[in-house]
C-alpha positions as CSV (number, residue, x, y, z in Angstrom):
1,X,0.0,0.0,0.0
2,X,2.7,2.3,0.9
3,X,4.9,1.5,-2.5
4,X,2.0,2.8,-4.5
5,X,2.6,6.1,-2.8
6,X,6.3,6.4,-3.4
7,X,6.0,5.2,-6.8
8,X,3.6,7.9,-8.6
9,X,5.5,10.6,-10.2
10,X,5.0,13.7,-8.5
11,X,6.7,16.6,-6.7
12,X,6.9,16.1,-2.6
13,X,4.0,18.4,-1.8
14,X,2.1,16.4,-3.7
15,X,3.3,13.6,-2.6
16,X,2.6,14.7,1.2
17,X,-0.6,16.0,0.7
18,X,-1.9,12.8,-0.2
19,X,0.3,10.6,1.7
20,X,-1.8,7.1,2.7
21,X,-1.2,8.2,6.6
22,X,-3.0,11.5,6.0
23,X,-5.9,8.9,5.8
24,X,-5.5,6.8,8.6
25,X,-8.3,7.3,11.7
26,X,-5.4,6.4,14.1
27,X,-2.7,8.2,13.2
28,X,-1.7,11.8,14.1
29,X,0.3,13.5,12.2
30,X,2.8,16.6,14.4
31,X,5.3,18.7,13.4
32,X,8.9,18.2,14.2
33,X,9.8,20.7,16.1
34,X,12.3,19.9,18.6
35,X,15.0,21.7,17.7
36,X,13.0,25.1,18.4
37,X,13.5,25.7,21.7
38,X,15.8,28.4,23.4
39,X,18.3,26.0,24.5
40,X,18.2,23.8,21.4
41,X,18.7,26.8,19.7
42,X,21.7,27.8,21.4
43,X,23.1,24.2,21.2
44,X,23.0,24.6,17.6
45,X,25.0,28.3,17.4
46,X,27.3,27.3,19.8
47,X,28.3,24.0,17.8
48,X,28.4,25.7,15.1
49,X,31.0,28.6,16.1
50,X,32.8,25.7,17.9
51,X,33.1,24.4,14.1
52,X,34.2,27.1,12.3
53,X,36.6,28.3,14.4
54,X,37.9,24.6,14.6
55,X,38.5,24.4,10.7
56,X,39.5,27.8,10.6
57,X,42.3,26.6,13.2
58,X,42.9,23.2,10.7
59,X,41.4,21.5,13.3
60,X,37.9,20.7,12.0
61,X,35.0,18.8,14.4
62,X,32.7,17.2,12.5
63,X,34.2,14.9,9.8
64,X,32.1,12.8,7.7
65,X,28.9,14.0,10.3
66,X,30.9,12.4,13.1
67,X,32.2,13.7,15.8
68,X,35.8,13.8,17.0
């Protein structure tokens, strides 16, 4: 049921919009939104400063999206 989904040719809106889950009576569909909080937020700047000032130093953090 779900191949038939993936395999009409469309853009992902569409593809979204009519996604078999939209459908379901027992599934509710949230936004992912974690990542907006204040703190989460912050998280985020400060790894990313961390990061550029680490491979501007030829020392870079993230390699591959690992970290050292």
């Amino acid at each position: 049921m779900l191949y038939s989904v993936y395999r009409e040719k469309s853009d992902l809106e569409t593809r979204l919009r009519n996604h078999v889950l939209l459908r379901l009576r027992n599934v509710i569909i949230t936004p992912h939104s974690a990542f907006n909080t204040q703190d989460a937020v912050e998280r985020i700047l400060e790894t990313t400063v961390d990061n550029i000032l680490a491979f501007a130093h030829g020392e870079p953090r993230s390699i591959a999206g690992r970290r050292k």
